[in-house]
C-alpha positions in Angstrom: 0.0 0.0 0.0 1.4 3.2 -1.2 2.1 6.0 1.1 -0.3 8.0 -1.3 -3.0 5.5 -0.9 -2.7 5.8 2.9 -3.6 9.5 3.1 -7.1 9.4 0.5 -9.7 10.0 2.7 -12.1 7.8 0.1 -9.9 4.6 0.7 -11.5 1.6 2.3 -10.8 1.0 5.8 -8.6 -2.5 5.9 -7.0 -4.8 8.4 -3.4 -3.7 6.6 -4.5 -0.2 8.5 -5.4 -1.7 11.6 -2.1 -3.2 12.3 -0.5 0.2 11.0 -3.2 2.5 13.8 -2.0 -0.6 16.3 1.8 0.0 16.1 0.7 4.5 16.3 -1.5 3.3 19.1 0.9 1.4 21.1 3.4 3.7 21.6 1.5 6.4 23.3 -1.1 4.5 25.4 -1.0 0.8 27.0 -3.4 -1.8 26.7 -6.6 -0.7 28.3 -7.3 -4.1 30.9 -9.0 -7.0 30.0 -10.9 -7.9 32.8 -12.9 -11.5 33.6 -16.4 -11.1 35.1 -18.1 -14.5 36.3 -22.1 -14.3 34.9 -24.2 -17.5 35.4 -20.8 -20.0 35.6 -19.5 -18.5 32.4 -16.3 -16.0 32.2 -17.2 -12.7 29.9 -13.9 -10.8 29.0 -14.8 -7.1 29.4 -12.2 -4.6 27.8 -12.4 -1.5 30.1 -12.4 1.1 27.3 -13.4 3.9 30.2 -9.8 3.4 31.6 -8.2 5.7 28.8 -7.0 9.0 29.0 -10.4 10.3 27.9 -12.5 7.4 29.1 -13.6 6.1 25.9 -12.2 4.1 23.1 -12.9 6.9 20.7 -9.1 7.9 21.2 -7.9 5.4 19.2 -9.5 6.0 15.9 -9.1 9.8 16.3 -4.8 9.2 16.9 -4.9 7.4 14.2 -6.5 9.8 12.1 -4.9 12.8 13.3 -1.1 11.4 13.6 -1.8 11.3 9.7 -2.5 14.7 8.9 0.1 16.5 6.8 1.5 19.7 7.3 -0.7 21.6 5.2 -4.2 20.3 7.0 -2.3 20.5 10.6 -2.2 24.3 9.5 -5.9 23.8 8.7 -7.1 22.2 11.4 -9.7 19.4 12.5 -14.0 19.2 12.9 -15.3 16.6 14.7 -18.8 15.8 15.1 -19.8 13.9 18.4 -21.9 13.7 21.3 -18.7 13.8 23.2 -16.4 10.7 23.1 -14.9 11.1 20.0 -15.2 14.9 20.7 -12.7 14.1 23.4 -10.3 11.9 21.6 -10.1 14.3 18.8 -9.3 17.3 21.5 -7.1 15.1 22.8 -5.1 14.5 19.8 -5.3 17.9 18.5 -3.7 18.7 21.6 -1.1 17.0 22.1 -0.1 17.6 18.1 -0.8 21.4 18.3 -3.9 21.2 16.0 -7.4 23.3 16.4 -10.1 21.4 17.0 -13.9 22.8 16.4 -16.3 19.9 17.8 -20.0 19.9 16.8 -22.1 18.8 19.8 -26.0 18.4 20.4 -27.1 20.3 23.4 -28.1 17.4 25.3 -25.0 16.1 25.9 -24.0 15.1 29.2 -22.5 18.5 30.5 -19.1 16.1 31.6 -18.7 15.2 28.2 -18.8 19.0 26.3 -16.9 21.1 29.6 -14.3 18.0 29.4 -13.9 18.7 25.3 -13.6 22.3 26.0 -10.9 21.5 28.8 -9.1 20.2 26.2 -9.2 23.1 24.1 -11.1 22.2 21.3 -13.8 25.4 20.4 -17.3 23.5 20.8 -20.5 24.5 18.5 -23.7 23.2 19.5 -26.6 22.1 17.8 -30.1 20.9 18.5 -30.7 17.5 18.9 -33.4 16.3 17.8 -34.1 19.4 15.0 -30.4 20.1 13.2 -28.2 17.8 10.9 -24.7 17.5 13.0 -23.3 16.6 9.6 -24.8 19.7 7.8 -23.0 21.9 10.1 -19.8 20.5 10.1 -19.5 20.5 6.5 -20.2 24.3 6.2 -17.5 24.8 8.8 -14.9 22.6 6.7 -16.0 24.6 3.6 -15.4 27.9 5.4 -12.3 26.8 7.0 -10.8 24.4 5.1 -10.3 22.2 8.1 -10.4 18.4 7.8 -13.4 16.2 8.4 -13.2 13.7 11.5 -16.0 12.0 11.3 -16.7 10.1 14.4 -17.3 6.8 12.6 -17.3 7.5 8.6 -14.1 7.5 8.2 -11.3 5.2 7.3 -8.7 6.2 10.2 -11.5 6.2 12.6 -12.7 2.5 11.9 -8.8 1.4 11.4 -8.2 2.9 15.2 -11.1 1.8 17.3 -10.4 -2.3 15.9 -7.2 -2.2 17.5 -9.7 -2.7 20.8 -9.8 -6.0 19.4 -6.2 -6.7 18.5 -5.6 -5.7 22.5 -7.6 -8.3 23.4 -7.1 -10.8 21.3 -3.3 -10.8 22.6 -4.8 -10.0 26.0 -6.3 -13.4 25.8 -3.3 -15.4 24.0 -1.3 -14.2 27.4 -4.0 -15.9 29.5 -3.7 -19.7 27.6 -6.7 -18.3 25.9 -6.6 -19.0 22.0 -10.1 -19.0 20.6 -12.6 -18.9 19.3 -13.1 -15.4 19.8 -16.9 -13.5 20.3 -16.4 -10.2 20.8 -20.0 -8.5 21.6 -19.6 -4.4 20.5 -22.0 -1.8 21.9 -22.9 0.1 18.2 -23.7 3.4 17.2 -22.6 4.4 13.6 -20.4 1.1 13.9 -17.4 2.5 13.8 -16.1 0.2 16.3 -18.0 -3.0 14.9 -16.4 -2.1 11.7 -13.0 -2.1 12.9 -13.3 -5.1 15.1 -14.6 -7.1 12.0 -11.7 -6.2 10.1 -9.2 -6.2 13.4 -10.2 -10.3 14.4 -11.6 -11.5 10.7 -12.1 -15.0 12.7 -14.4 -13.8 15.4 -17.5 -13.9 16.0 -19.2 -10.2 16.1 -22.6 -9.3 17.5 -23.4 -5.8 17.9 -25.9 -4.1 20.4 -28.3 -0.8 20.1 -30.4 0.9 22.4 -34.0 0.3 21.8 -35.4 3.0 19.1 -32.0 3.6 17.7 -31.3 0.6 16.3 -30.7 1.6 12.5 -27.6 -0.6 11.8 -29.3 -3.7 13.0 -32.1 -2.6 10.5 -30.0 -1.6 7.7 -28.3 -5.0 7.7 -31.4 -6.9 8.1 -33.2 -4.8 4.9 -29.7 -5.0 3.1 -29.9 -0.7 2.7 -29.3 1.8 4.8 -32.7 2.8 6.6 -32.7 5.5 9.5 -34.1 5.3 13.2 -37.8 5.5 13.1 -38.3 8.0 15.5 -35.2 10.5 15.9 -37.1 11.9 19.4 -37.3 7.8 20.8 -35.5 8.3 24.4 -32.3 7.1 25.4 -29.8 7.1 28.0 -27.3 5.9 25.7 -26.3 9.6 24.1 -22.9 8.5 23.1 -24.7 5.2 20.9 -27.5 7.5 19.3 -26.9 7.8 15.7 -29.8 8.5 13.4 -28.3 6.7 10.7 -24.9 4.5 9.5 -23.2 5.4 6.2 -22.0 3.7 3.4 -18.5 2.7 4.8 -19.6 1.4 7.9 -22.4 -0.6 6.2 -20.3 -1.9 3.9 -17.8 -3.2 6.2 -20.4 -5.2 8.3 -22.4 -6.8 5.3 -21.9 -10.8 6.0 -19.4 -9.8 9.1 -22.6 -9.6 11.8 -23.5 -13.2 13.5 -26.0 -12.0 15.9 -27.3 -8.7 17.2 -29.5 -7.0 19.4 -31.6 -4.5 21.2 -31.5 -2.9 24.8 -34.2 -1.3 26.7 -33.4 1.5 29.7 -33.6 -1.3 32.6 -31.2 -4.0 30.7 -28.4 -0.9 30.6 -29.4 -0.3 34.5 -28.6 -3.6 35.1 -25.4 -3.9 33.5 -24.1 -0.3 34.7 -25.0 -1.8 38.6 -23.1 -4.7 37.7 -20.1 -3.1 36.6 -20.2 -0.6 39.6 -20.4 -4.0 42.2 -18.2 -6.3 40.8 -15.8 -4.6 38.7 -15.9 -1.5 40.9 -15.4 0.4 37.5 -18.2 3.2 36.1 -19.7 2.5 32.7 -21.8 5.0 30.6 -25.4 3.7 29.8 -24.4 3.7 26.0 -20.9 2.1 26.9 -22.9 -1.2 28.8 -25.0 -2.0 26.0 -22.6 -5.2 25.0 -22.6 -6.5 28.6 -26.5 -5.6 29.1 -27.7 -7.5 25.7 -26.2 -10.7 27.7 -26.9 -10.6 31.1 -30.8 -10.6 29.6 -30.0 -13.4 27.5 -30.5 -11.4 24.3 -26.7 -12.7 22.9 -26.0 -16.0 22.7 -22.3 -16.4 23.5 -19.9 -18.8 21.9 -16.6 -19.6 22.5 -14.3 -17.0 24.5 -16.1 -13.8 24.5 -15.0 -10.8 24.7 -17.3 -7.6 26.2 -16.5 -4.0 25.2 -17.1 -1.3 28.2 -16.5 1.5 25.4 -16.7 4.4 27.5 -17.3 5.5 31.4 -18.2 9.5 30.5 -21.4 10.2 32.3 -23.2 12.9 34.3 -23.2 12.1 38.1 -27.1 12.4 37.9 -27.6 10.2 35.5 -25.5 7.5 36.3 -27.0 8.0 40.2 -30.6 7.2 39.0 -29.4 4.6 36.4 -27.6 2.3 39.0 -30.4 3.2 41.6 -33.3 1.7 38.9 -31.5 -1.5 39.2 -30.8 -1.7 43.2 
């Protein structure tokens, strides 16, 4: 793969790049851990993604991307559109590479997640959620700018980064005696993250896991199109998982990749987040326990070692208060 090729913004995400965002990855952060959790006599593998600098997974796709800017778009600078996770990890890069970073955010976000991108330094434009297209805005800002697009899950880099979560545990699990076969269970939003991990662990299993109402990749794969959420005003804790729609590079990524999938309802990511909280003694965002919810109510089958992700543990103390006291 040419060094040209590398830097086209329309290339295909590929497993090639995952091993190249794996090596970038690896020598700024360490492994997040890979922790066992006993449920009904089995062992789930959860990777605790909220353990990173920014507590969420979302850094490693936007290193990835950013580390690959050339000089010219470094002097350009970055837009990111998030609900704050991947607003994060692309302050975070910018930051440490000396980049601006202008983040588009809905207004509901959890207020941790948009004064945390600010802290960072990125300039933060908000938009209404439901009401405004995220993707509108941030394209007239690029046009005005010139600034380059980081989309927080169409987007080459992006998918590349986040499946290096898989490569981490795959070798996590080699250490243990553990060789296979793998079932890693992905919470999904755009599927970023299911997109990488299907290209990161080709002989895994994958199952991915939406919150009820916004469950748009499960329906585009199942109608073999891309089809939106039904209802863009459905309720959800799950902010950082609440994409109206996928796009075409996710999609294609995960046609024929997804074994089994699911939806989650309020009280099935209650009872995960309180289950993280007693026995982990770790916090998880409602949108970050949707993998480990889907199984503890039986709505996964698991086969063979499986692997849970914990992608993010960004939530407002009021929230995450009443979500852990539903399920005492």
């Amino acid at each position: 793969m040419t060094g040209q090729h590398l830097l086209d913004p329309k290339r295909k995400p590929s497993r090639e790049g995952v091993l190249r965002a794996m090596a970038k990855v690896a020598e700024i952060l360490p492994p997040t851990p890979l922790l066992p959790l006993e449920v009904d006599g089995r062992t789930l593998w959860c990777k605790a993604e909220m353990l990173q600098p920014i507590g969420s997974f979302k850094i490693r796709g936007a290193w990835h991307r950013l580390s690959d800017l050339t000089a010219e778009e470094c002097a350009k600078g970055v837009v990111g559109v998030s609900s704050g996770n991947h607003a994060q990890g692309v302050a975070w890069a910018a930051r440490r590479l000396g980049v601006s970073a202008t983040i588009v955010m809905p207004e509901n976000a959890p207020k941790a997640k948009i004064e945390a991108t600010k802290a960072l330094g990125a300039d933060v434009v908000l938009y209404q959620r439901p009401g405004e297209d995220r993707d509108a805005i941030a394209a007239a800002l690029v046009a005005k700018t010139g600034a380059t697009l980081v989309h927080a899950f169409a987007n080459p880099w992006v998918i590349e980064g986040q499946g290096t979560l898989g490569l981490e545990a795959e070798a996590q699990l080699k250490a243990r005696g553990i060789a296979g076969p793998l079932h890693i269970i992905a919470c999904c939003g755009g599927g970023g993250m299911s997109a990488g991990l299907g290209l990161a662990c080709p002989d895994a299993a994958l199952s991915i896991v939406e919150p009820e109402g916004w469950d748009d990749v499960i329906r585009s794969l199942a109608a073999g199109k891309i089809v939106s959420v039904i209802d863009e005003s459905h309720p959800t804790p799950c902010d950082s998982i609440q994409t109206p729609r996928t796009f075409p590079i996710n999609f294609d990524a995960l046609q024929g990749r997804v074994s089994s999938s699911a939806t989650v309802t309020p009280s099935d990511i209650s009872a995960a987040m309180r289950l993280v909280y007693d026995r982990l003694c770790l916090v998880v965002e409602p949108g970050g326990a949707a993998a480990l919810a889907a199984v503890l109510a039986g709505k996964i089958e698991l086969q063979g070692a499986a692997v849970v992700t914990l992608s993010g543990g960004n939530v407002d103390w009021d929230v995450y208060r009443q979500m852990i006291g539903a399920a005492a």
